[in-house]
C-alpha positions as a printed NumPy array, in Angstrom:
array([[  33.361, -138.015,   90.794],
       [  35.336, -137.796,   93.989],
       [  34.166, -135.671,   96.893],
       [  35.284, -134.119,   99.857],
       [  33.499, -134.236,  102.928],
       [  33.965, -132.001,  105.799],
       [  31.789, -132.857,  108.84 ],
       [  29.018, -130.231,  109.771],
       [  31.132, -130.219,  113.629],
       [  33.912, -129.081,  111.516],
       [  33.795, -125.444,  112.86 ],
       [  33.664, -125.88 ,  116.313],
       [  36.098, -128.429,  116.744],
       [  39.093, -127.57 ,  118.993],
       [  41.742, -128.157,  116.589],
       [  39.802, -126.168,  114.02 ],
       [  38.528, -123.237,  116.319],
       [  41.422, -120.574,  116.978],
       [  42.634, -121.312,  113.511],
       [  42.669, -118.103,  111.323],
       [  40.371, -117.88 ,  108.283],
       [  43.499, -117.92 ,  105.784],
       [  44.065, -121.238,  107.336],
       [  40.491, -122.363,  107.232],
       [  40.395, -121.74 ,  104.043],
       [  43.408, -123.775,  102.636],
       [  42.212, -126.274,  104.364],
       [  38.985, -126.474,  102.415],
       [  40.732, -125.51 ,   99.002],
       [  43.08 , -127.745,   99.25 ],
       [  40.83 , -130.666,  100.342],
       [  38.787, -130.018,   97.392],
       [  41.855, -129.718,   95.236],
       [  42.871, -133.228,   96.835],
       [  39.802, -135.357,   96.382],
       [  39.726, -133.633,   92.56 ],
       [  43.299, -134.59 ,   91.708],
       [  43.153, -138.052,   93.418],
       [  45.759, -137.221,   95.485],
       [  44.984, -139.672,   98.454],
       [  45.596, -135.894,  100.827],
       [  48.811, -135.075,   99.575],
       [  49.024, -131.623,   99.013],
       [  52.646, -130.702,   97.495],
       [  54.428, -127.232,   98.378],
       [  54.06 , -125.782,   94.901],
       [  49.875, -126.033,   95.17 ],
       [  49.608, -123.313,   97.783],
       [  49.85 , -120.574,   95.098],
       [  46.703, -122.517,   93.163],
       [  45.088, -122.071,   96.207],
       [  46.05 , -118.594,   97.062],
       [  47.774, -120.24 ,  100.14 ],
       [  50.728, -118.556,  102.229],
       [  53.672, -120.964,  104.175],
       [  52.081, -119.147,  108.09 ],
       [  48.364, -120.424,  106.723],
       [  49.942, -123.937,  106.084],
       [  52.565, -124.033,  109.107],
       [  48.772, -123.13 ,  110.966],
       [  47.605, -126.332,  110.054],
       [  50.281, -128.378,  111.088],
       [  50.509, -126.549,  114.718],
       [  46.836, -127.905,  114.756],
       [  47.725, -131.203,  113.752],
       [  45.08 , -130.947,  110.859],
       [  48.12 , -131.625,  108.229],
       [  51.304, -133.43 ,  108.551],
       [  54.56 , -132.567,  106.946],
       [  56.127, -134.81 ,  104.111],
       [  58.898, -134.898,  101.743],
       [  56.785, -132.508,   99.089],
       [  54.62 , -130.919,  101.217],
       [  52.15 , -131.927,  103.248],
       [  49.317, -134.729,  103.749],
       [  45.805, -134.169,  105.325],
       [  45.746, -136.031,  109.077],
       [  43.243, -139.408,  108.132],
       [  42.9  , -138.557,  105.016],
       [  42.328, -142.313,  104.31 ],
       [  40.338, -142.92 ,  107.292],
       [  37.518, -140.365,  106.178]])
């Protein structure tokens, strides 16, 4: 069973802090939904309504540099790293 860690610092870290909760919270879901599907991090465009997810919440995420556009959607920054 895969899992998906988020670091306890997670909150409070700059990239993370003026982040809105909508944001926050696709960031989580779709982390989850990630590790679950064996994605490697890719997260493709037509997964943000699983996730309740809106295009500002996601575009959020890549201001922050917590996500990184690709051809189908987007990929989670280190993903492979972490």
């Amino acid at each position: 069973m895969p899992w998906f860690k988020v670091d306890d610092g997670f909150w409070r870290h700059p990239k993370v802090m003026d982040l809105p909760d909508p944001a926050v919270a696709l960031w989580a879901k779709a982390g989850s939904w990630s590790a679950d599907q064996l994605t490697d991090g890719e997260v493709p465009k037509a997964a943000l309504r699983l996730f309740n997810g809106k295009p500002k919440a996601a575009d959020a995420l890549v201001d922050a540099g917590l996500w990184t556009p690709s051809a189908r959607g987007w990929e989670f920054h280190d993903w492979a790293e972490y």
